[in-house]
C-alpha positions in Angstrom: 0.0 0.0 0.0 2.8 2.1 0.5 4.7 1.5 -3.0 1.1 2.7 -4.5 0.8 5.5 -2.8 4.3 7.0 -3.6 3.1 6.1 -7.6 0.4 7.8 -7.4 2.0 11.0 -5.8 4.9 10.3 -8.6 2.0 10.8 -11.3 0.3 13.4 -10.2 3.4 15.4 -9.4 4.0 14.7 -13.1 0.7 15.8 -14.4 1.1 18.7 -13.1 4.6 19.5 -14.7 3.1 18.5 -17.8 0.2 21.0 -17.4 2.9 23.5 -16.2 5.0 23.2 -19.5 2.5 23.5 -21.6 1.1 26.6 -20.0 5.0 27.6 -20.9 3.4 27.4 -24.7 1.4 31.0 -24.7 3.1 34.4 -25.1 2.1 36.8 -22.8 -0.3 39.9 -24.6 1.4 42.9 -25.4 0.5 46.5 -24.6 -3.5 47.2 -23.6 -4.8 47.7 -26.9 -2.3 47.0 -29.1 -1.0 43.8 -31.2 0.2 41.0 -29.8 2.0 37.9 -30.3 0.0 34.7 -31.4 -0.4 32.6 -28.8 0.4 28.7 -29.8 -2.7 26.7 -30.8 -3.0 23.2 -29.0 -0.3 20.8 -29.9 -1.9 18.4 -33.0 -4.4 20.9 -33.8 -3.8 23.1 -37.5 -5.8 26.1 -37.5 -7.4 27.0 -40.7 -7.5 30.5 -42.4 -9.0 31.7 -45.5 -6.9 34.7 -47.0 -9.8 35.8 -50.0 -7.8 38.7 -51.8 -10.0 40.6 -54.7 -8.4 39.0 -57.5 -5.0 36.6 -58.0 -3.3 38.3 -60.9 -2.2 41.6 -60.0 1.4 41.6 -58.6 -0.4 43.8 -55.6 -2.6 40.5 -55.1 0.8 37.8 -54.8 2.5 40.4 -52.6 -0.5 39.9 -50.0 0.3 36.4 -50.4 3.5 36.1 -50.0 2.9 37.9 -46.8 0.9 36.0 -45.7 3.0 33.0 -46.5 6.0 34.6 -44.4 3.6 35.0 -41.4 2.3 31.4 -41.7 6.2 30.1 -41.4 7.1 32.1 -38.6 3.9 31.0 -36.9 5.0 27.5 -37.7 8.5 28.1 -35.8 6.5 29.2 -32.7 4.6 26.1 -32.5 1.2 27.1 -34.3 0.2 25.5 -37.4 -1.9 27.0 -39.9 -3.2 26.1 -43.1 -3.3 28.8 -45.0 -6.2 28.9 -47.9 -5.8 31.5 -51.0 -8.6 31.5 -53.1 -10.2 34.3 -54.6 -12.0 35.4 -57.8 -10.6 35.5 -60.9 -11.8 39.2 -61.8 -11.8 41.9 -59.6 -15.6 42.6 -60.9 -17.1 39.7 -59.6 -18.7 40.2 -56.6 -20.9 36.8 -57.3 -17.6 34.6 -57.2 -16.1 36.6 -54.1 -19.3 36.3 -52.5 -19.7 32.3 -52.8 -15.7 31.9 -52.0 -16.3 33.2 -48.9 -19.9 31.2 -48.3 -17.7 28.4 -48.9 -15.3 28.5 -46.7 -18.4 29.4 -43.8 -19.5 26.0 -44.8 -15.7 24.6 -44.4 -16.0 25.9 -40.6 -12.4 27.4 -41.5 -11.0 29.3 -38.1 -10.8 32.3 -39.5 -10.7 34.8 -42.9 -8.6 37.2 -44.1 -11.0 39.1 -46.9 -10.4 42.2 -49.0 -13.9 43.3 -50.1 -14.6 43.5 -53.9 -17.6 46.4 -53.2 -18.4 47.6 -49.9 -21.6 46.7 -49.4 -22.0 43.3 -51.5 -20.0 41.4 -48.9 -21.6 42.8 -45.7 -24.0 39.4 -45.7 -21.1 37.4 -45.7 -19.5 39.0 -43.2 -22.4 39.6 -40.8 -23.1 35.2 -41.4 -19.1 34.7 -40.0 -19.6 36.9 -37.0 -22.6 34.3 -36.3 -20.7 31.8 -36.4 -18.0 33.0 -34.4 -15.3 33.2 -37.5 -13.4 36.3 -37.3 -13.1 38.3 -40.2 -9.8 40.7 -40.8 -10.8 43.2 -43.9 -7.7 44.2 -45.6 -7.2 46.8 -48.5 -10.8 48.1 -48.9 -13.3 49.1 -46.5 -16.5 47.4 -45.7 -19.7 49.5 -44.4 -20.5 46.4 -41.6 -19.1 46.4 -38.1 -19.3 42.8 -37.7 -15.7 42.4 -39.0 -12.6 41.9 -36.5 -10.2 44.3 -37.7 -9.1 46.5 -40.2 -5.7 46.4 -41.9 -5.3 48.5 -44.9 -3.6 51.6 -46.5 -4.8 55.0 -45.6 -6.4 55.4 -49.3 -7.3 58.8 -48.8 -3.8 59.8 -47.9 -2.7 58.3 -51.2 -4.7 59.7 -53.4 -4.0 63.2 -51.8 -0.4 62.6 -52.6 -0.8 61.5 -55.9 -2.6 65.0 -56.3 -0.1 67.0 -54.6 3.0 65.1 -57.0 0.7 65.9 -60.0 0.0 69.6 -59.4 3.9 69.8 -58.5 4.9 68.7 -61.7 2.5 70.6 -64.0 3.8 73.5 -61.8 0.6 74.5 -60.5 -1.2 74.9 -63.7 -2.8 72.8 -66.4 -5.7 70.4 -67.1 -6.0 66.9 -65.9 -7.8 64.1 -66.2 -8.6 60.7 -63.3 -10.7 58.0 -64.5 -12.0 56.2 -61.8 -11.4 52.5 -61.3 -14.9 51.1 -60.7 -17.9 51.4 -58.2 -18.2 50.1 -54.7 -14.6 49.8 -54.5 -13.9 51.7 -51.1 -10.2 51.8 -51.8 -9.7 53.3 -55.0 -13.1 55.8 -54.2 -11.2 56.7 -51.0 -8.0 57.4 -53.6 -10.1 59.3 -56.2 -11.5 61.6 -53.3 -8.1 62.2 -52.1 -6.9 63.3 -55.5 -9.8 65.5 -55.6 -9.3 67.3 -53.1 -5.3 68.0 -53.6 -7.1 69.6 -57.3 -9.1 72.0 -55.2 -6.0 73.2 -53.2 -4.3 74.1 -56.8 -6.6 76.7 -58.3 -4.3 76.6 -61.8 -5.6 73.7 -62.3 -8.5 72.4 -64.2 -10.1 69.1 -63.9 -11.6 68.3 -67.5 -12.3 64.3 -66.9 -13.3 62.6 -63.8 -16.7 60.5 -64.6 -15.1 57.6 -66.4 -14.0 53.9 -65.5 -11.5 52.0 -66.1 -13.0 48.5 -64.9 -11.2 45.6 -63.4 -8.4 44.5 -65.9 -5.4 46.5 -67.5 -7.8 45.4 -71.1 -10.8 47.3 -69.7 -8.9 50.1 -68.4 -6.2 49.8 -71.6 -10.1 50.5 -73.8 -11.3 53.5 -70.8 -8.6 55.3 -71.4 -8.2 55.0 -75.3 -12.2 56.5 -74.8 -10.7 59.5 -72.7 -7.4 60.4 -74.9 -9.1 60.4 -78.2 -11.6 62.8 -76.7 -8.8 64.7 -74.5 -5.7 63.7 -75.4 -4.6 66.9 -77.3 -5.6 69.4 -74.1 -4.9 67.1 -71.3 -1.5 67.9 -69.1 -1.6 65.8 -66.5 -3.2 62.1 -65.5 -3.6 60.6 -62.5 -5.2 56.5 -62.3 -6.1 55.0 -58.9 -4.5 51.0 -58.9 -2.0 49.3 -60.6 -4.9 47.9 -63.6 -5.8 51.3 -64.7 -2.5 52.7 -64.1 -0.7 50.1 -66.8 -4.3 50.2 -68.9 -3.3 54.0 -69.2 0.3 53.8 -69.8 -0.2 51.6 -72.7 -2.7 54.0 -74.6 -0.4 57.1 -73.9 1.9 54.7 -76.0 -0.4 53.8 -78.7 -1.6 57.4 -79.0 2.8 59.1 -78.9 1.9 61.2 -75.7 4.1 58.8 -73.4 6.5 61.1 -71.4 4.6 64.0 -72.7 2.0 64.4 -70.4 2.8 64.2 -66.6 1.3 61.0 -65.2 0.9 60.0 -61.6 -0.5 56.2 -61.0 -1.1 53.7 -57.9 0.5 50.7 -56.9 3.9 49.1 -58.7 4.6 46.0 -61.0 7.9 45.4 -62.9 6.4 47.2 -65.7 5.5 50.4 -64.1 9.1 50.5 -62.3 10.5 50.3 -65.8 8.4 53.4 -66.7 8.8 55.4 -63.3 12.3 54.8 -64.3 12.2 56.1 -67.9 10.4 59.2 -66.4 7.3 57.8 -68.5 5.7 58.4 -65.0 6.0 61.0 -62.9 5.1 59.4 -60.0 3.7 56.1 -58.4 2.0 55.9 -54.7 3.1 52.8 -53.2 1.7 50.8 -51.1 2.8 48.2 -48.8 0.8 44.9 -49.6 3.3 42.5 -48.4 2.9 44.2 -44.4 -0.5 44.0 -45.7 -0.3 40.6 -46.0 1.7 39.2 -42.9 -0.2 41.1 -40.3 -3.8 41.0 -41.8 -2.6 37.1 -40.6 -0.9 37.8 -37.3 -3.9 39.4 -36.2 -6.7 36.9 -37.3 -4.4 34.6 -35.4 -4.7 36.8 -32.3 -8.3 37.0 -32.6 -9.1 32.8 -32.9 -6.3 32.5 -29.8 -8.4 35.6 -27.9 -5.5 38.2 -27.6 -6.1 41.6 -27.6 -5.3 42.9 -31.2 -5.5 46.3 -33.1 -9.3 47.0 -34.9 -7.3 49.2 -37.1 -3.7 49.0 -38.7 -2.4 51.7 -41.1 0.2 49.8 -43.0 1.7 52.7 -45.1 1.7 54.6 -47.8 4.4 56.2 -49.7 5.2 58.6 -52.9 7.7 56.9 -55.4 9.2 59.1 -57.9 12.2 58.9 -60.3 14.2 61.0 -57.9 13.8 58.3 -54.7 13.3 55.1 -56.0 16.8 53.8 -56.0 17.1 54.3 -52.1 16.8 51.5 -50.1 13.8 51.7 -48.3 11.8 52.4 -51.6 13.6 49.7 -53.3 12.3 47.0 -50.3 8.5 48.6 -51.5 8.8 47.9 -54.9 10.8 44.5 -54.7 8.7 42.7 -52.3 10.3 39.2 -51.4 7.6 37.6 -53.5 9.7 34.8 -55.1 10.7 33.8 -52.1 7.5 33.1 -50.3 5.7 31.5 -53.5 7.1 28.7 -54.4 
């Protein structure tokens, strides 16, 4: 009787190291308010997170990715698994498609999604059916009108477009006219762009806005035929451009081509891919306004992570914005913006 006492006392005594140890397995939350480290799921268990980006082909799109990706490894390192699930429509129009992606994955009973709305409005069902269920929902790049999402991470939009405006007046030195097609309706980010550009024309009195009521739509072939529409209606007044997203900006910079006006009218555009750099670095542009969809990326995941664990997390995270010209783009910070590490996250 005494040999089975002293076992059982051995167990217990190890039990309780065990649960000790294990407790050892969650990081401590960070700053009231702010973001924190993930703490580590249960040991076996994978958590599963929907990253549902507007489209997949942009460069802007794989960027998110790939941010994504590098949060999902360093996750990994710290002991919490997460399958990470990138699916999204195929154009950036089709609210339809977005809409039954993310129904899906409801139906999956994922963990979590990470979702960049296509329109503001269309996805607030969606959205309002996770919070239901208890999924938490991270919006990232474009605003939704719901509060039933988790948090917010995305550019301050607004911001951009204001200093797209201010680069564009700069140039034309305070005088000229200008044209913005817009990039399409219910898109909060681009809207929140345009608005920002408009209101950097009304500080510059020399300048007149002669075209702001056209769309570009959702490809660079839709905003390639917008702004073909535009020049051969404009093109032999117009001094100065500006285009909202990385589509409509190429879309525009191949019509100045076709129509000889590359390089001689001043053009301000969003977002970067290879092809833009090459033309920012030609002085075919004037000006790009970067964004930083990689950040984007990693922490829209961090902090859906937070959310499933029950850390305290931020409900909104300005991840930068920044105006790229031909004069700073070789520096080192501007080069990390426009050559995110996407080659090395997607495999």
């Amino acid at each position: 009787m005494v040999h089975t006492t002293k076992t059982l006392g051995m167990a217990a005594a190890l039990l309780g190291l065990m649960a000790a140890l294990a407790g050892c397995n969650h990081t401590k939350e960070t700053g009231t308010g702010g973001a924190s480290t993930p703490s580590v799921a249960p040991v076996g268990k994978s958590l599963r997170i929907a990253v549902v980006p507007k489209g997949t082909t942009h460069e802007y799109w794989k960027s998110i990715h790939a941010g994504a990706v590098k949060a999902q490894q360093e996750l990994a390192a710290k002991g919490t698994n997460v399958e990470l699930l990138w699916k999204g429509p195929a154009r950036e129009d089709d609210r339809n498609a977005q809409i039954d992606v993310v129904q899906t994955f409801l139906s999956q009973k994922v963990d979590g999604i990470v979702l960049a709305p296509l329109d503001s409005q269309a996805l607030v069902s969606p959205v309002a059916d996770a919070a239901k269920q208890k999924i938490p929902v991270v919006i990232i790049d474009s605003g939704l009108n719901s509060t039933d999402y988790t948090s917010f991470v995305a550019t301050d939009n607004k911001k951009g477009g204001l200093l797209a405006g201010q680069q564009l007046a700069k140039v034309l030195g305070g005088k000229g006219k200008v044209i913005m097609i817009r990039y399409q309706q219910g898109s909060a980010s681009t809207e929140q762009r345009e608005a920002g550009f408009l209101d950097a024309m009304k500080a510059a009195p020399g300048i007149t806005l002669i075209s702001a009521d056209q769309y570009a739509g959702p490809t660079v072939d839709t905003a390639l035929k917008s702004s073909q529409n535009v020049l051969s209606r404009f093109g032999s007044q117009v001094n100065g451009i500006f285009m909202p997203n990385e589509s409509s900006t190429r879309g525009m910079l191949l019509a100045l081509k076709d129509a000889g006006l590359v390089g001689k009218v001043k053009f301000v555009g969003f977002d970067s891919s290879a092809d833009l750099v090459d033309a920012l670095k030609a002085k075919q542009l004037q000006g790009l306004v970067v964004q930083n969809p990689f950040k984007m990326g990693y922490l829209s995941l961090l902090t859906t992570v937070s959310a499933i664990n029950g850390e305290k997390f931020e409900k909104s995270i300005d991840t930068g914005v920044t105006l790229v010209t031909p004069e700073n783009m070789s520096t080192p910070e501007i080069q990390t913006l426009l050559n995110p590490p996407i080659d090395q996250y997607l495999k």
